[in-house]
mmCIF file as Biopython writes it, N, C-alpha, C and O atoms, coordinates in Angstrom:
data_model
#
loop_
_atom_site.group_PDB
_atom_site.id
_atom_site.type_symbol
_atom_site.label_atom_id
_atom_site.label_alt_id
_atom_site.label_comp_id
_atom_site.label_asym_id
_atom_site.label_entity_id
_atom_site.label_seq_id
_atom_site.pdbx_PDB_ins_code
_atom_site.Cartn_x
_atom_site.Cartn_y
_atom_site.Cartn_z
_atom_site.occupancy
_atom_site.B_iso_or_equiv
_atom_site.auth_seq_id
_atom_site.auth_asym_id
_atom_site.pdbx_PDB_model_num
ATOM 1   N N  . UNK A ? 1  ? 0.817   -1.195  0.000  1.0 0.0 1  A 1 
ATOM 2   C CA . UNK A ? 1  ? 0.000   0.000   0.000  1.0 0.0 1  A 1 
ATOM 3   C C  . UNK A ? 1  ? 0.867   1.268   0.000  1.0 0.0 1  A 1 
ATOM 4   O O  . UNK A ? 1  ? 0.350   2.329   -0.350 1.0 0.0 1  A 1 
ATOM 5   N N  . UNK A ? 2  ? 2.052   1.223   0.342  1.0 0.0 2  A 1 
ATOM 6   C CA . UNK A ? 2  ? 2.885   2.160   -0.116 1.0 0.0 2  A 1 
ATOM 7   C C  . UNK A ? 2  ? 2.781   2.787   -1.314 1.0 0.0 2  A 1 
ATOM 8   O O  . UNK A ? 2  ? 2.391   2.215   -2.331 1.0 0.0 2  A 1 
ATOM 9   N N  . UNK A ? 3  ? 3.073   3.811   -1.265 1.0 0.0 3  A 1 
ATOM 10  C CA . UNK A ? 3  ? 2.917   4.805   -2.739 1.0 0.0 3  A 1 
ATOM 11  C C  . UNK A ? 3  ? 1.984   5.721   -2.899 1.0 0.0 3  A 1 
ATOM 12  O O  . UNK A ? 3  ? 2.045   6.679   -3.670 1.0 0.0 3  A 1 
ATOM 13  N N  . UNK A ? 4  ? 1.022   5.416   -2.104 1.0 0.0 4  A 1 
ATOM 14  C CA . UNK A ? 4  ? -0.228  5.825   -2.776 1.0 0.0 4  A 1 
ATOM 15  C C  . UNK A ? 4  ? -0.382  7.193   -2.556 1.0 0.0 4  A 1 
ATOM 16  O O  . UNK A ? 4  ? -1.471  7.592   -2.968 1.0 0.0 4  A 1 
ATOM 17  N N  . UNK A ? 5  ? 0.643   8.453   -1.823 1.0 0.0 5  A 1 
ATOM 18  C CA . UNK A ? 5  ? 0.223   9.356   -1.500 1.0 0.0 5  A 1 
ATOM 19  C C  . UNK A ? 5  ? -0.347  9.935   -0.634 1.0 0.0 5  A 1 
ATOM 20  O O  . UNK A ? 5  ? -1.378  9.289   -0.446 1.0 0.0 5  A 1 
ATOM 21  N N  . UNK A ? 6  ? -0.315  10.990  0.205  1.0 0.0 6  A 1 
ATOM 22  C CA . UNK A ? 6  ? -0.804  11.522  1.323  1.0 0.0 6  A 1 
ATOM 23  C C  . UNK A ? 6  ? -2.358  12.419  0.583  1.0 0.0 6  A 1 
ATOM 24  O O  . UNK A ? 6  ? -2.391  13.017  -0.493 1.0 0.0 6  A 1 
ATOM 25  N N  . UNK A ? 7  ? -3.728  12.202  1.776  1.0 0.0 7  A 1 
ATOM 26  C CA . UNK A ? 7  ? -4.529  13.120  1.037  1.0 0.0 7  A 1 
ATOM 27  C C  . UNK A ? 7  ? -4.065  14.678  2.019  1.0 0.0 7  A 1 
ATOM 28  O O  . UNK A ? 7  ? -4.910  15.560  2.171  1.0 0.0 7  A 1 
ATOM 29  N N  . UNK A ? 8  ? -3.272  14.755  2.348  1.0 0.0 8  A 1 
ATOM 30  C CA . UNK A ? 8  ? -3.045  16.282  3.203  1.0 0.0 8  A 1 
ATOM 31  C C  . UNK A ? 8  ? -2.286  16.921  2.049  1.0 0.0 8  A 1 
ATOM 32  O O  . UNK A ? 8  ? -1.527  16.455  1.200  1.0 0.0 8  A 1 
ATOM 33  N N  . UNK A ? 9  ? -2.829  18.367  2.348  1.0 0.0 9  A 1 
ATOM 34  C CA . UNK A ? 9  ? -2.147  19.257  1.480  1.0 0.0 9  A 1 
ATOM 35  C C  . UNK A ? 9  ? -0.956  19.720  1.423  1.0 0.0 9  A 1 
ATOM 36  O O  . UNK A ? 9  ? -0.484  19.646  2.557  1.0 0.0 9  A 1 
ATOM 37  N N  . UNK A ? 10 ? -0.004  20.287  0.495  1.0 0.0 10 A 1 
ATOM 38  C CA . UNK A ? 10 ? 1.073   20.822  0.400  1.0 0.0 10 A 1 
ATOM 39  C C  . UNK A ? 10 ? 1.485   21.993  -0.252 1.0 0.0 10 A 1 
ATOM 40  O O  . UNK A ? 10 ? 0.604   22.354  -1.033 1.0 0.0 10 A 1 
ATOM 41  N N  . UNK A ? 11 ? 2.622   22.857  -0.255 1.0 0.0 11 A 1 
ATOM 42  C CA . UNK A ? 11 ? 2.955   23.921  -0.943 1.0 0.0 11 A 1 
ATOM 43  C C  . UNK A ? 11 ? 2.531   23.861  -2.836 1.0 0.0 11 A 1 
ATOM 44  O O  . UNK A ? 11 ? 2.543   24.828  -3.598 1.0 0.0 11 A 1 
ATOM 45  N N  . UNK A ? 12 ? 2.225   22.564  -3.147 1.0 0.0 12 A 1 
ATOM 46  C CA . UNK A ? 12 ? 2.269   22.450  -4.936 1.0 0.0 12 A 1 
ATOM 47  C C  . UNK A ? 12 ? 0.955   21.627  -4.770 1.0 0.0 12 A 1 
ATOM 48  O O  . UNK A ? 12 ? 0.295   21.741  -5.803 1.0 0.0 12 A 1 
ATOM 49  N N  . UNK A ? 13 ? 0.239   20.720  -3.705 1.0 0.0 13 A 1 
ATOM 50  C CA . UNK A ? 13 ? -1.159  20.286  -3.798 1.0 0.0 13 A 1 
ATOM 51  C C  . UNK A ? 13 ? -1.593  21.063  -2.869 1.0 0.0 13 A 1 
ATOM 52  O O  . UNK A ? 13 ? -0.905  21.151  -1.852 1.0 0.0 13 A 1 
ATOM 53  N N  . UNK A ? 14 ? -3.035  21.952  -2.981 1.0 0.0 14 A 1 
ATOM 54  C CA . UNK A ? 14 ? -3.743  22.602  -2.246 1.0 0.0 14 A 1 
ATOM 55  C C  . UNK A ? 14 ? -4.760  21.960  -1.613 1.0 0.0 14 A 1 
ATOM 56  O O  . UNK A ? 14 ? -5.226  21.053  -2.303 1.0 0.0 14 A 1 
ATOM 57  N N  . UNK A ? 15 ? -5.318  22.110  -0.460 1.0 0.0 15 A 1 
ATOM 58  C CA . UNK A ? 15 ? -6.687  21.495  0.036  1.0 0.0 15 A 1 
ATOM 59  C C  . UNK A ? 15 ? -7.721  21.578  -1.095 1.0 0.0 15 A 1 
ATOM 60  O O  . UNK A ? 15 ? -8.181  22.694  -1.334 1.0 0.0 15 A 1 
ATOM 61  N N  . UNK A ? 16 ? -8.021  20.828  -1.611 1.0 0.0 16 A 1 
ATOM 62  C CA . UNK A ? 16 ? -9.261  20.625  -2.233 1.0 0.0 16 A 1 
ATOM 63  C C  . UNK A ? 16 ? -8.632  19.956  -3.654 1.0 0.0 16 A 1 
ATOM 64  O O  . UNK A ? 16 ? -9.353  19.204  -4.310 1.0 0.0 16 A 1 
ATOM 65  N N  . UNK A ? 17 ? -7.497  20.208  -4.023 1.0 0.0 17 A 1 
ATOM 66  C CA . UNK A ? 17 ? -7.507  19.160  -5.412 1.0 0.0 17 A 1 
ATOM 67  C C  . UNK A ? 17 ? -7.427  18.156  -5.247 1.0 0.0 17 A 1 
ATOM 68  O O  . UNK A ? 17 ? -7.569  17.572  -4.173 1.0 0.0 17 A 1 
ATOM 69  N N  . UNK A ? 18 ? -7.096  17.569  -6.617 1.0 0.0 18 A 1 
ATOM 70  C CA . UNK A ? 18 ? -6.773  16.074  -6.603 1.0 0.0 18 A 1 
ATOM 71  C C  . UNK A ? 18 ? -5.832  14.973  -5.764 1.0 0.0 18 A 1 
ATOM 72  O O  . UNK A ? 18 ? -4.837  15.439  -5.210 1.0 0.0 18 A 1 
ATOM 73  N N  . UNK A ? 19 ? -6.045  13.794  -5.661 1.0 0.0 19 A 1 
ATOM 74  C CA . UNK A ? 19 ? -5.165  13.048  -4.923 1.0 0.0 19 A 1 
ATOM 75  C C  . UNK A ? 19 ? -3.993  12.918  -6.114 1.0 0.0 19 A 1 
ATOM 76  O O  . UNK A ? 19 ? -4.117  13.233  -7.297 1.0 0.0 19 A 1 
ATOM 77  N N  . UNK A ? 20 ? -2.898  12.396  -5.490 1.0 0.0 20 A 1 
ATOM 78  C CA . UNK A ? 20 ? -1.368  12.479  -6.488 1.0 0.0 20 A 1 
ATOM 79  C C  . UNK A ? 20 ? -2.266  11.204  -6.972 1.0 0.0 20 A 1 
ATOM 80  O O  . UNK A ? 20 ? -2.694  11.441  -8.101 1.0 0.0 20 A 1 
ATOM 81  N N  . UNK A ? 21 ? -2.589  10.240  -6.608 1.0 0.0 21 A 1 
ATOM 82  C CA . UNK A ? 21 ? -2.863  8.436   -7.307 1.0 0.0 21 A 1 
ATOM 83  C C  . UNK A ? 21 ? -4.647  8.835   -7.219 1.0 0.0 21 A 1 
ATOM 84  O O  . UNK A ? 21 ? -5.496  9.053   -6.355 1.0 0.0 21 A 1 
ATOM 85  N N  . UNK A ? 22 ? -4.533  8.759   -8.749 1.0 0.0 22 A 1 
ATOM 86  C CA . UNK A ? 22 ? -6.079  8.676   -9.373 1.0 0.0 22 A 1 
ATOM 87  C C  . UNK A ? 22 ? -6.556  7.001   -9.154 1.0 0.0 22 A 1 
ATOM 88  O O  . UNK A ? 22 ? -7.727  6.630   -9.228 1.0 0.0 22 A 1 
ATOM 89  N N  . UNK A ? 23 ? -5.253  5.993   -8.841 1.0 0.0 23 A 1 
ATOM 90  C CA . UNK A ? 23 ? -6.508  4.887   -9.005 1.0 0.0 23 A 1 
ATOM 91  C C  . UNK A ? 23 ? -6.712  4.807   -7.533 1.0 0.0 23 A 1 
ATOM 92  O O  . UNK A ? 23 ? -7.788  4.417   -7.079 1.0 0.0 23 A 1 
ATOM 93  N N  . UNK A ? 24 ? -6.001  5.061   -6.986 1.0 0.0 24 A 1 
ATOM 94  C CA . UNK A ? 24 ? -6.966  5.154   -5.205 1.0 0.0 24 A 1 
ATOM 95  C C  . UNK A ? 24 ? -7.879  5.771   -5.187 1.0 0.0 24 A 1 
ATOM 96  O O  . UNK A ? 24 ? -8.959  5.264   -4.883 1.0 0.0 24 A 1 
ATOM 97  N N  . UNK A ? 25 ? -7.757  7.070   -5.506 1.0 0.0 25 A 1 
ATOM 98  C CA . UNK A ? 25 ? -9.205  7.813   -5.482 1.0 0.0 25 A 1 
ATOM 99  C C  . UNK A ? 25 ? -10.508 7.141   -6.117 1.0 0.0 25 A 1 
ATOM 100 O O  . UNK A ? 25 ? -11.712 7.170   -5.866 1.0 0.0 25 A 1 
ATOM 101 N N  . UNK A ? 26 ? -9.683  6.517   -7.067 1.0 0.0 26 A 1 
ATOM 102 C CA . UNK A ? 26 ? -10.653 5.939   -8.188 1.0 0.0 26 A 1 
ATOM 103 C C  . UNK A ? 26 ? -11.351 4.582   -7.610 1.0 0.0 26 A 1 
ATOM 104 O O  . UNK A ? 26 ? -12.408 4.101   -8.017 1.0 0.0 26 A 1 
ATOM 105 N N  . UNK A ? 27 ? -10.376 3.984   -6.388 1.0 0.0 27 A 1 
ATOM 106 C CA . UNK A ? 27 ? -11.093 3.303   -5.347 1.0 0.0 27 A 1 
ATOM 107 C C  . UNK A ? 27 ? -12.207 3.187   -4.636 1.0 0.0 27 A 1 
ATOM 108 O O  . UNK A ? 27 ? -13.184 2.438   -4.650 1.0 0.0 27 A 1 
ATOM 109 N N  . UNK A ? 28 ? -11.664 4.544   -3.703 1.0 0.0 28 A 1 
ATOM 110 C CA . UNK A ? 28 ? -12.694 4.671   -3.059 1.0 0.0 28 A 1 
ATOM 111 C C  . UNK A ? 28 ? -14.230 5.330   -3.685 1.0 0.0 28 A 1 
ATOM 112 O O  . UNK A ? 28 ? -15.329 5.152   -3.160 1.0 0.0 28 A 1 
ATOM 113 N N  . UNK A ? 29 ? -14.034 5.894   -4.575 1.0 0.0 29 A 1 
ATOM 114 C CA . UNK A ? 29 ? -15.030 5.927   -5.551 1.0 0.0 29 A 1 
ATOM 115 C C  . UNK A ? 29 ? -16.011 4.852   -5.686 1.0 0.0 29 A 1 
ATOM 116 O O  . UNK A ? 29 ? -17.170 4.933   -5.278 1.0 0.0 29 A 1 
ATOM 117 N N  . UNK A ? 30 ? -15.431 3.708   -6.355 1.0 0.0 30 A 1 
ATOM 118 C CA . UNK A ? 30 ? -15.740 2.632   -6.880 1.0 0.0 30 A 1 
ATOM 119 C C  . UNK A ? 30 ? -16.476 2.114   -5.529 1.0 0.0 30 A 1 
ATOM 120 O O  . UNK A ? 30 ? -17.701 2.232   -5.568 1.0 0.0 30 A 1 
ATOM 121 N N  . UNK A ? 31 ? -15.996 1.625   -4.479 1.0 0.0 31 A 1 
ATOM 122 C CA . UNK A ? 31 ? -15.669 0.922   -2.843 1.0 0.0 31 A 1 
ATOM 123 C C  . UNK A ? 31 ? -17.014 2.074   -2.502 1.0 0.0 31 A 1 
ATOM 124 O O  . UNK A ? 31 ? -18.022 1.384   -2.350 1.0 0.0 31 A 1 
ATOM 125 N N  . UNK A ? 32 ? -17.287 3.268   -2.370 1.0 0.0 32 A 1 
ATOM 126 C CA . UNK A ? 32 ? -17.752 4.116   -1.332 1.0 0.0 32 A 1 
ATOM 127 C C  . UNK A ? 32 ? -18.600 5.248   -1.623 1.0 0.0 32 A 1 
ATOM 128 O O  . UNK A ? 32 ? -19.232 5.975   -0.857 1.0 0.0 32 A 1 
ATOM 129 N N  . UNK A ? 33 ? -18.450 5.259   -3.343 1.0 0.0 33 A 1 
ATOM 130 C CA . UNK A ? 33 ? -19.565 6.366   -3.887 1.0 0.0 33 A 1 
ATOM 131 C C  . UNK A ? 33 ? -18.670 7.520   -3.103 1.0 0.0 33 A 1 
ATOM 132 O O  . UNK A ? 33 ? -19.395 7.890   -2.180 1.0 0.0 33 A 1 
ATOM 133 N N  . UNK A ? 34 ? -17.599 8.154   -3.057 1.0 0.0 34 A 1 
ATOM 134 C CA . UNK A ? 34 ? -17.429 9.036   -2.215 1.0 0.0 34 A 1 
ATOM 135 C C  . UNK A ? 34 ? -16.084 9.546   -2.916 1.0 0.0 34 A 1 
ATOM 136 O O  . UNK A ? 34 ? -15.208 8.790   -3.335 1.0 0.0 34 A 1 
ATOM 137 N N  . UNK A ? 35 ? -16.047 11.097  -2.986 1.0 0.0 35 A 1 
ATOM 138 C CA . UNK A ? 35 ? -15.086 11.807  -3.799 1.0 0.0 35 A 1 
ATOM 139 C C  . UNK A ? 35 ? -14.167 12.384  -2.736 1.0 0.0 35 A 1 
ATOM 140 O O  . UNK A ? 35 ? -14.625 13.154  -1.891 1.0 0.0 35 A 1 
ATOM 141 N N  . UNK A ? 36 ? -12.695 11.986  -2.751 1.0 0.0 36 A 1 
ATOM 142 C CA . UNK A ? 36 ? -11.807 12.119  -1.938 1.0 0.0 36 A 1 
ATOM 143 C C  . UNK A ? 36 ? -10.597 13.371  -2.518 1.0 0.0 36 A 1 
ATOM 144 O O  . UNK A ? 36 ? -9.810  13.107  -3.427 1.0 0.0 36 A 1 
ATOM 145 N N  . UNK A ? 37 ? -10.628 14.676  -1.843 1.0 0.0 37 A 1 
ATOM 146 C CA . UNK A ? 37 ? -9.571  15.625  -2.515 1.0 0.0 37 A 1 
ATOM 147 C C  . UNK A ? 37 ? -8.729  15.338  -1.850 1.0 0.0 37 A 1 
ATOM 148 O O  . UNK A ? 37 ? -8.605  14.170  -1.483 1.0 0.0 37 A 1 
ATOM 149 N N  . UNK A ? 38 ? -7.773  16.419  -1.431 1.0 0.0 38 A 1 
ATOM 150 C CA . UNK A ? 38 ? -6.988  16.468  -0.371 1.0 0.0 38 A 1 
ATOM 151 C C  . UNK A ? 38 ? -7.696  17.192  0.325  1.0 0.0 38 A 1 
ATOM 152 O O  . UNK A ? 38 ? -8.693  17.761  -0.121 1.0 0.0 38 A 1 
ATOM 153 N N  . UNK A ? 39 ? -7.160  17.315  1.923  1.0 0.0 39 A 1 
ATOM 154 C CA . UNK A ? 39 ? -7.977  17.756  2.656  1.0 0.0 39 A 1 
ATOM 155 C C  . UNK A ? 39 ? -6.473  17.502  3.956  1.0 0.0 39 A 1 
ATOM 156 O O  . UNK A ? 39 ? -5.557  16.681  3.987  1.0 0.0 39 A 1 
ATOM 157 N N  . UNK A ? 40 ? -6.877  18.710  4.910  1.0 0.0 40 A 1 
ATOM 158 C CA . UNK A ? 40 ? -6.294  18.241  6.254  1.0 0.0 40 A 1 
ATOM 159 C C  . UNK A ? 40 ? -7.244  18.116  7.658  1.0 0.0 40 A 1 
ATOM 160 O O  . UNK A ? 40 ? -7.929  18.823  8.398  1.0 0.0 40 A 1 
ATOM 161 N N  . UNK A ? 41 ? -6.814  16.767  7.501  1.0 0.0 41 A 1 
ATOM 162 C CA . UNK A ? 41 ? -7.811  16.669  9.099  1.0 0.0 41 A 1 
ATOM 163 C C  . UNK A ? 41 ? -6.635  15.660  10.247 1.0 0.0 41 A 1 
ATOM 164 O O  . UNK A ? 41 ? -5.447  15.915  10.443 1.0 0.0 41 A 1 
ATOM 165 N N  . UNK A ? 42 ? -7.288  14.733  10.735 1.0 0.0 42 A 1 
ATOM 166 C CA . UNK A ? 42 ? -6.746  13.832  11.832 1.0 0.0 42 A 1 
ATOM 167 C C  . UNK A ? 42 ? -6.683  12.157  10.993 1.0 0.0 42 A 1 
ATOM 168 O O  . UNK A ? 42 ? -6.169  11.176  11.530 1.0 0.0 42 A 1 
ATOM 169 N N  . UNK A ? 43 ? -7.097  12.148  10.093 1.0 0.0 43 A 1 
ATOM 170 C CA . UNK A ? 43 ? -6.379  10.697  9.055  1.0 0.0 43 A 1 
ATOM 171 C C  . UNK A ? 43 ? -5.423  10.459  9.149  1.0 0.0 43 A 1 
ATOM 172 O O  . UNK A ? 43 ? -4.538  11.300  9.308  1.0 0.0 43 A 1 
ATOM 173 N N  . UNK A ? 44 ? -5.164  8.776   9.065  1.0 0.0 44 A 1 
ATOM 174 C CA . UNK A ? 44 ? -4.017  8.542   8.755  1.0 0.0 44 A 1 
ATOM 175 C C  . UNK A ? 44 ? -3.410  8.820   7.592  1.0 0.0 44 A 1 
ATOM 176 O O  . UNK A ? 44 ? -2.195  8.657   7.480  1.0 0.0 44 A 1 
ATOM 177 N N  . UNK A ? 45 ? -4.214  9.298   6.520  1.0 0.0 45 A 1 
ATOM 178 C CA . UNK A ? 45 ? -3.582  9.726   5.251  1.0 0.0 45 A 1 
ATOM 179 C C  . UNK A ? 45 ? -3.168  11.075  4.862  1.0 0.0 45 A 1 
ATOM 180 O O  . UNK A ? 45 ? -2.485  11.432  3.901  1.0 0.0 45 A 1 
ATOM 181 N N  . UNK A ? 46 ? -3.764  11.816  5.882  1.0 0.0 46 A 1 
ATOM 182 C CA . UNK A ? 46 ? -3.434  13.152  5.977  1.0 0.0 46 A 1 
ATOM 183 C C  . UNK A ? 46 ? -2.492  13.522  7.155  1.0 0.0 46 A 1 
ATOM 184 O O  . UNK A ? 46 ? -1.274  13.421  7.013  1.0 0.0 46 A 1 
ATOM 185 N N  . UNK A ? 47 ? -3.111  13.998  8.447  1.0 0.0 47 A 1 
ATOM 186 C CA . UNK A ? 47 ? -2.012  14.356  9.466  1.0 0.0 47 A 1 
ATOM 187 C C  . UNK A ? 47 ? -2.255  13.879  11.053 1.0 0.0 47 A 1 
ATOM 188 O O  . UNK A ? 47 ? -1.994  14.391  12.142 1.0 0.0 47 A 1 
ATOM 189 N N  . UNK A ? 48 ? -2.827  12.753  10.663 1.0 0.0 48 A 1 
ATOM 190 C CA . UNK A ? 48 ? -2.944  12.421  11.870 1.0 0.0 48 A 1 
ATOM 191 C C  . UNK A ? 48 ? -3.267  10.950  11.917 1.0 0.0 48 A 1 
ATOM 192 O O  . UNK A ? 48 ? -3.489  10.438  10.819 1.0 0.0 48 A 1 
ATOM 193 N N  . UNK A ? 49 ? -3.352  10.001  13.209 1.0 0.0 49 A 1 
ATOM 194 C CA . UNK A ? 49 ? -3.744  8.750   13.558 1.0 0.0 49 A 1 
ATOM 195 C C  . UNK A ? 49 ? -4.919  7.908   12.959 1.0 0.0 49 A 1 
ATOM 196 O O  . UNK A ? 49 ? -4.743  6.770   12.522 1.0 0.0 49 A 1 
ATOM 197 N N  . UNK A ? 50 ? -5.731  8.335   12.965 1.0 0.0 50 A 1 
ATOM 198 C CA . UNK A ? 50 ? -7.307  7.739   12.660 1.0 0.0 50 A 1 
ATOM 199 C C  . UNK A ? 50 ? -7.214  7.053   10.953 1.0 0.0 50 A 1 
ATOM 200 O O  . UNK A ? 50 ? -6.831  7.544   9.891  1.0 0.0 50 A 1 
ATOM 201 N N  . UNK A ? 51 ? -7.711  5.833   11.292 1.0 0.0 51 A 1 
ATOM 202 C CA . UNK A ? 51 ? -8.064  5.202   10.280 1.0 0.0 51 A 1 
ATOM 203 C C  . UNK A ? 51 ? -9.584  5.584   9.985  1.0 0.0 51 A 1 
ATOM 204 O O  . UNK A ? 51 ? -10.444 5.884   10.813 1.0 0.0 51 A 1 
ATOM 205 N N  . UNK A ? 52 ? -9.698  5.501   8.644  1.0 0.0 52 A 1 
ATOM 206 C CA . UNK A ? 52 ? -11.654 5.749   8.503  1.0 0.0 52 A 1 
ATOM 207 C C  . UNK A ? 52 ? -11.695 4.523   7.559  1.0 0.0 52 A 1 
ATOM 208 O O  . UNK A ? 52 ? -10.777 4.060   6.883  1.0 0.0 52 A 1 
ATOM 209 N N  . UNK A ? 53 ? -13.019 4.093   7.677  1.0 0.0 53 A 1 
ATOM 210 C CA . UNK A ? 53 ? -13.073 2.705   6.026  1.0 0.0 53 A 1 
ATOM 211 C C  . UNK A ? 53 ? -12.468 2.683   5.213  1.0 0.0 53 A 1 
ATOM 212 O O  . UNK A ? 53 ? -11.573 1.876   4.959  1.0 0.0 53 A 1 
ATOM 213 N N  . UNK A ? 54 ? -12.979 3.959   4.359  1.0 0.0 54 A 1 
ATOM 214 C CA . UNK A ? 54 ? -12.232 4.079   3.151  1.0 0.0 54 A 1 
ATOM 215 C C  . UNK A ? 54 ? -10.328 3.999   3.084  1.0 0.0 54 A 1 
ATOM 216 O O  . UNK A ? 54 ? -9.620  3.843   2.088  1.0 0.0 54 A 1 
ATOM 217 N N  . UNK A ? 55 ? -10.105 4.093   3.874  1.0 0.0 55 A 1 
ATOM 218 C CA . UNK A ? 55 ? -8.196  3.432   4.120  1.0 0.0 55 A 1 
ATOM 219 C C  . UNK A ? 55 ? -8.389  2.455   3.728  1.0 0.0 55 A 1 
ATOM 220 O O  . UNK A ? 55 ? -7.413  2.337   2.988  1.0 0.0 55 A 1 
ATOM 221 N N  . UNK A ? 56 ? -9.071  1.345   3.603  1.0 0.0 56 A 1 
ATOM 222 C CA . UNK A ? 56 ? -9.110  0.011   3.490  1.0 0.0 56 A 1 
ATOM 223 C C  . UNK A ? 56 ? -9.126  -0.285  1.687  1.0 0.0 56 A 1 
ATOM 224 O O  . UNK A ? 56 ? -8.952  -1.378  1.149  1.0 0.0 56 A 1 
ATOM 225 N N  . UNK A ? 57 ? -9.263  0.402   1.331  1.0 0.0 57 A 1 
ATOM 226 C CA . UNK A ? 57 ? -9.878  -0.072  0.258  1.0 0.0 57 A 1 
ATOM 227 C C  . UNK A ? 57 ? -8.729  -0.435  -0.826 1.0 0.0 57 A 1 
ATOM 228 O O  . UNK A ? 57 ? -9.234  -0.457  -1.949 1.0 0.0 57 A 1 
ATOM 229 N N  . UNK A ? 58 ? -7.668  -0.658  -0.840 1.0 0.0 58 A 1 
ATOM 230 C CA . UNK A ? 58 ? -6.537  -1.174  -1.581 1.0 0.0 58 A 1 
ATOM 231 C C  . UNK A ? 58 ? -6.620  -2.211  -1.043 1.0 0.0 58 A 1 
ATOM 232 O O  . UNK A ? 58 ? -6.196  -3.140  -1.729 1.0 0.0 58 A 1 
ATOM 233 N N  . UNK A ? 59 ? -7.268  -2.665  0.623  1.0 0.0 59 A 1 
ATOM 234 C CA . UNK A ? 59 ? -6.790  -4.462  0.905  1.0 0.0 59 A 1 
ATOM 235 C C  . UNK A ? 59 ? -8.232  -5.158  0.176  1.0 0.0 59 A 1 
ATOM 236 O O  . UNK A ? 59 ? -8.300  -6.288  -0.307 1.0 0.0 59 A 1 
ATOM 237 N N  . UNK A ? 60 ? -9.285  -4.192  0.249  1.0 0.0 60 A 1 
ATOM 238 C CA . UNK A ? 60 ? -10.477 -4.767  -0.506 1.0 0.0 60 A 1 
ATOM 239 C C  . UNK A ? 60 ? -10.505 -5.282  -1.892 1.0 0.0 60 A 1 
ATOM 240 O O  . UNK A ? 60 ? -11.211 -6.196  -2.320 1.0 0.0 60 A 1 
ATOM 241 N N  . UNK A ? 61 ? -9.349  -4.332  -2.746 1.0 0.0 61 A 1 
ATOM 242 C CA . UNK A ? 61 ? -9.275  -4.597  -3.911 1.0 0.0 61 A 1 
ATOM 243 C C  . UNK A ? 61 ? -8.669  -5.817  -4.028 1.0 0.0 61 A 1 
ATOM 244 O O  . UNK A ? 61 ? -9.104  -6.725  -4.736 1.0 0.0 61 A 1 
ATOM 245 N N  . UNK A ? 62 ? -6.899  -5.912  -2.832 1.0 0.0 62 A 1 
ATOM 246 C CA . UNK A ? 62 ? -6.181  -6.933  -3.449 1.0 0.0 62 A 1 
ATOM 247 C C  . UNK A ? 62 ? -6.632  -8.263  -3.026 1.0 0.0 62 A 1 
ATOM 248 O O  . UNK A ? 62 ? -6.040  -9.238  -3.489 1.0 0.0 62 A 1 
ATOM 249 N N  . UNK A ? 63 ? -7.964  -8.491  -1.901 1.0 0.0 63 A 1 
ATOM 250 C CA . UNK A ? 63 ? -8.088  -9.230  -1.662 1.0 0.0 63 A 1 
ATOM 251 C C  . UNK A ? 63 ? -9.446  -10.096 -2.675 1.0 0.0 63 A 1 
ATOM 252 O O  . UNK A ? 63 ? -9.449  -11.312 -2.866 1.0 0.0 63 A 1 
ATOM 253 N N  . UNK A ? 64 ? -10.457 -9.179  -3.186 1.0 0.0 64 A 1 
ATOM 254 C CA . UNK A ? 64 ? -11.271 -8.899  -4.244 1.0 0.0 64 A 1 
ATOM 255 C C  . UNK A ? 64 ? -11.075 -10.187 -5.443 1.0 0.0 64 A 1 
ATOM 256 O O  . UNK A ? 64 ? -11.713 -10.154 -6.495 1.0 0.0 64 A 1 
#
Protein backbone atom coordinates (compact mmCIF):
# COMPACT_ATOMS: atom_id res chain seq x y z
CA UNK A 1 0.00 0.00 0.00
CA UNK A 2 2.89 2.16 -0.12
CA UNK A 3 2.92 4.81 -2.74
CA UNK A 4 -0.23 5.82 -2.78
CA UNK A 5 0.22 9.36 -1.50
CA UNK A 6 -0.80 11.52 1.32
CA UNK A 7 -4.53 13.12 1.04
CA UNK A 8 -3.05 16.28 3.20
CA UNK A 9 -2.15 19.26 1.48
CA UNK A 10 1.07 20.82 0.40
CA UNK A 11 2.95 23.92 -0.94
CA UNK A 12 2.27 22.45 -4.94
CA UNK A 13 -1.16 20.29 -3.80
CA UNK A 14 -3.74 22.60 -2.25
CA UNK A 15 -6.69 21.49 0.04
CA UNK A 16 -9.26 20.62 -2.23
CA UNK A 17 -7.51 19.16 -5.41
CA UNK A 18 -6.77 16.07 -6.60
CA UNK A 19 -5.16 13.05 -4.92
CA UNK A 20 -1.37 12.48 -6.49
CA UNK A 21 -2.86 8.44 -7.31
CA UNK A 22 -6.08 8.68 -9.37
CA UNK A 23 -6.51 4.89 -9.00
CA UNK A 24 -6.97 5.15 -5.20
CA UNK A 25 -9.20 7.81 -5.48
CA UNK A 26 -10.65 5.94 -8.19
CA UNK A 27 -11.09 3.30 -5.35
CA UNK A 28 -12.69 4.67 -3.06
CA UNK A 29 -15.03 5.93 -5.55
CA UNK A 30 -15.74 2.63 -6.88
CA UNK A 31 -15.67 0.92 -2.84
CA UNK A 32 -17.75 4.12 -1.33
CA UNK A 33 -19.57 6.37 -3.89
CA UNK A 34 -17.43 9.04 -2.21
CA UNK A 35 -15.09 11.81 -3.80
CA UNK A 36 -11.81 12.12 -1.94
CA UNK A 37 -9.57 15.63 -2.52
CA UNK A 38 -6.99 16.47 -0.37
CA UNK A 39 -7.98 17.76 2.66
CA UNK A 40 -6.29 18.24 6.25
CA UNK A 41 -7.81 16.67 9.10
CA UNK A 42 -6.75 13.83 11.83
CA UNK A 43 -6.38 10.70 9.06
CA UNK A 44 -4.02 8.54 8.76
CA UNK A 45 -3.58 9.73 5.25
CA UNK A 46 -3.43 13.15 5.98
CA UNK A 47 -2.01 14.36 9.47
CA UNK A 48 -2.94 12.42 11.87
CA UNK A 49 -3.74 8.75 13.56
CA UNK A 50 -7.31 7.74 12.66
CA UNK A 51 -8.06 5.20 10.28
CA UNK A 52 -11.65 5.75 8.50
CA UNK A 53 -13.07 2.70 6.03
CA UNK A 54 -12.23 4.08 3.15
CA UNK A 55 -8.20 3.43 4.12
CA UNK A 56 -9.11 0.01 3.49
CA UNK A 57 -9.88 -0.07 0.26
CA UNK A 58 -6.54 -1.17 -1.58
CA UNK A 59 -6.79 -4.46 0.90
CA UNK A 60 -10.48 -4.77 -0.51
CA UNK A 61 -9.27 -4.60 -3.91
CA UNK A 62 -6.18 -6.93 -3.45
CA UNK A 63 -8.09 -9.23 -1.66
CA UNK A 64 -11.27 -8.90 -4.24
Amino acid sequence: MFGLGDEASDEVWPEGSELASVDYAALILWYFYEVILRHDDDGIMSRGPVVEPYHYVTFLEALG
